[in-house]
N, C-alpha and C positions, 0 to 999 in steps of 0.2 A: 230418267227414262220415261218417253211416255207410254199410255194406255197402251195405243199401238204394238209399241214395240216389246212390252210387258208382254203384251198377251201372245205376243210372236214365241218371245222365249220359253215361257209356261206350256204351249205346243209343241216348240223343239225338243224341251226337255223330258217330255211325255214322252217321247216319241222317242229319245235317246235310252229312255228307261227300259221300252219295251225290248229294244234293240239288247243293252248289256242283260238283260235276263233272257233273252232269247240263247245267249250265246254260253247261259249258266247250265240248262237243261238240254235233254239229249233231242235229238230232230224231230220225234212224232209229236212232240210237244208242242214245236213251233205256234202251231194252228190256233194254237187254243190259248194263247198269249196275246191282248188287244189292247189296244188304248184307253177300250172301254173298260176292259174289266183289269186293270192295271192294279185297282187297288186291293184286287184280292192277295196280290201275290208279294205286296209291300207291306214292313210294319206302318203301324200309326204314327208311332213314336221318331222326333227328328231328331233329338237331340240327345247326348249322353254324359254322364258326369265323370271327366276321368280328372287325376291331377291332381284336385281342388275347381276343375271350372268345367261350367257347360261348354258342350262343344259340339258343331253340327254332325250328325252320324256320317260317315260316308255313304257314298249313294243311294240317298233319299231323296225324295222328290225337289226340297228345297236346296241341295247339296246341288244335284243338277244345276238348278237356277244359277248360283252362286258362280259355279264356272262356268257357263255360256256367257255370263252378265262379264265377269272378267276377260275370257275371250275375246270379245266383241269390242270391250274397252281399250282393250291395254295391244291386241294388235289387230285390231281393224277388219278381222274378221267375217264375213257376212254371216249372218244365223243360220244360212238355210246349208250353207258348206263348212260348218261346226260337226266335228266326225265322234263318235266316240272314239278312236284312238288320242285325238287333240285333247279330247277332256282325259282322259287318263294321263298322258304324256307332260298337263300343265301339272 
């Protein structure tokens, strides 16, 4: 994948983040959830050790990535009509 489209998906997925945590908390909230300030409302932490293995967290920033990047690949997808329900539903 290039720069490009790297940095396309790192945006979508931003943006799909604000979207499922919008949907977590009640309506006056909305407002105050941004793109900008995104990372207050996310752990740091992406990965966890269950099993015996590391494993990506579920919806973490780079969890995002992971299925946009799949989306996109595997059916053709365009980034900009990648839904959160698509990513739930893969």
């Amino acid at each position: 994948m290039n720069s490009k489209k790297a940095k396309h998906v790192r945006r979508r997925a931003k943006e799909l983040m604000v979207d499922w945590i919008k949907s977590m908390v009640p309506n006056d909230q909305h407002k105050d959830i941004t793109v900008e300030n995104l990372d207050k409302f996310t752990p740091d932490e992406t990965h966890i050790y269950a099993n015996r293995k590391v494993i990506l967290s579920a919806y973490s920033f780079r969890w995002f990535i992971k299925k946009i990047k799949k989306l996109y690949n595997s059916k053709n997808i365009n980034i900009n009509n990648i839904t959160l329900k698509d990513i739930e539903n893969d």
